[in-house]
N, C-alpha and C positions, 0 to 999 in steps of 0.2 A: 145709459144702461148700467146695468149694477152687477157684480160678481158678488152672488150671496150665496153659501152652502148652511144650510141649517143641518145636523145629523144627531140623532138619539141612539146611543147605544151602552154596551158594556166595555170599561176599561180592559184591554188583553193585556198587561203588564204592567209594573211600578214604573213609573213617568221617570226619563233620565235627564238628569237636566246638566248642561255647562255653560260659560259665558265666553265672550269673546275676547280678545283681546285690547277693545273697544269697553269692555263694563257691561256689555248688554247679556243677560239672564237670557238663554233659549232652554225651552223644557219640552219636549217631542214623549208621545205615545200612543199605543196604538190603540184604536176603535174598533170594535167590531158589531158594526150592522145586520140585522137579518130581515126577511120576506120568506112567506109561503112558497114554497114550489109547488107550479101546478105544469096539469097535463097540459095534450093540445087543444083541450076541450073548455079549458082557463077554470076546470076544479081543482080545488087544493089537496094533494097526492098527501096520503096517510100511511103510517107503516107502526102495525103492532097500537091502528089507536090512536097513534098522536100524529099530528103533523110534520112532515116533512120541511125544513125551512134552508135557506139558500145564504151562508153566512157570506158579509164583506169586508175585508178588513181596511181600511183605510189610518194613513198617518197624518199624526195630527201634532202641530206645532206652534208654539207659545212664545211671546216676547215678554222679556220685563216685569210687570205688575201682575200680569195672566200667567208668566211661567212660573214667577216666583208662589202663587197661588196654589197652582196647581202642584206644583213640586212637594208643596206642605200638604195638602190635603186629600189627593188623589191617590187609589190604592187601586190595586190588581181588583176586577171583578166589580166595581162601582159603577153606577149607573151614573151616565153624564148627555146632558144635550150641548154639541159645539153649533157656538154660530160664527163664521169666519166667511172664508172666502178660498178659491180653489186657485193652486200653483204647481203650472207645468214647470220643469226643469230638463235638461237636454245637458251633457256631458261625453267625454271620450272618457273612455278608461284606459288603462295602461297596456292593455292589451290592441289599442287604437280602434276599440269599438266603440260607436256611437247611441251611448244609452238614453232612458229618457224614464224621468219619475212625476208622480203626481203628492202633494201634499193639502194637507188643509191649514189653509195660518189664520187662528182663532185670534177672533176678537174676543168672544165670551165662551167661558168653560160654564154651564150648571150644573149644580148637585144635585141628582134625581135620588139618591138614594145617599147615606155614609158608606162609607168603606166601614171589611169586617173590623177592623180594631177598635172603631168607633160604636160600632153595633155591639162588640165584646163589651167596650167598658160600658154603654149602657146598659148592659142585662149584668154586669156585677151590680152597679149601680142598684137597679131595682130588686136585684135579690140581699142585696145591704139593708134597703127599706124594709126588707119584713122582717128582720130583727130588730127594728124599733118597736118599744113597745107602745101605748097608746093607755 
């Protein structure tokens, strides 16, 4: 049996990244997932027109080669598909209460899209190109 999460979503923030005291790069951010909300009736609920949709946020977390990746190239609002795998965690806190968190630890970050500063310097880029002349 296999532990595989594949998720397509938008970046919710600039990826934070630190290493351990060990040398290992960890780079952690968030995912945010969406789907249709429908009724009880299983049609898709519209408001003002558009679609109604059901956002999910999920955290997602990078070793090494993938963090140090992702730490470079990922921005706020980028479209990414993570393929990884899912990690319960379970903790007390200082207040002796027994918590408990879920993550994603990617194997593969993809770029579905650049980030805006990438998309900025291309459209300097081709607005630079019509000042060449021909």
């Amino acid at each position: 049996m296999q532990n595989l999460v594949i998720l397509a979503g938008n970046v919710g923030a600039t990826p934070e990244t630190r290493s351990t005291q060990g040398g290992t790069k960890i780079t952690q951010f968030s995912l945010a997932t969406s789907r249709p909300k429908r009724d009880s009736e299983g049609k898709v609920l519209k408001e003002n027109g558009r679609r109604v949709e059901n956002t999910e946020w999920h955290r997602i977390t990078c070793f090494n080669g993938v963090a140090k990746t992702v730490a470079e190239y990922v921005e706020k609002g980028q479209k990414v598909m993570v393929r990884g795998r899912i990690h319960y965690t379970r903790w007390t806190d200082q207040e002796n209460i027994e918590r408990y968190g879920v993550e994603i630890i990617a194997d593969e970050v993809t770029f579905l899209s650049y980030g805006k500063s990438r998309q900025q310097q291309d459209n300097r880029q081709d607005n630079d190109d019509d000042d060449i002349p021909f």
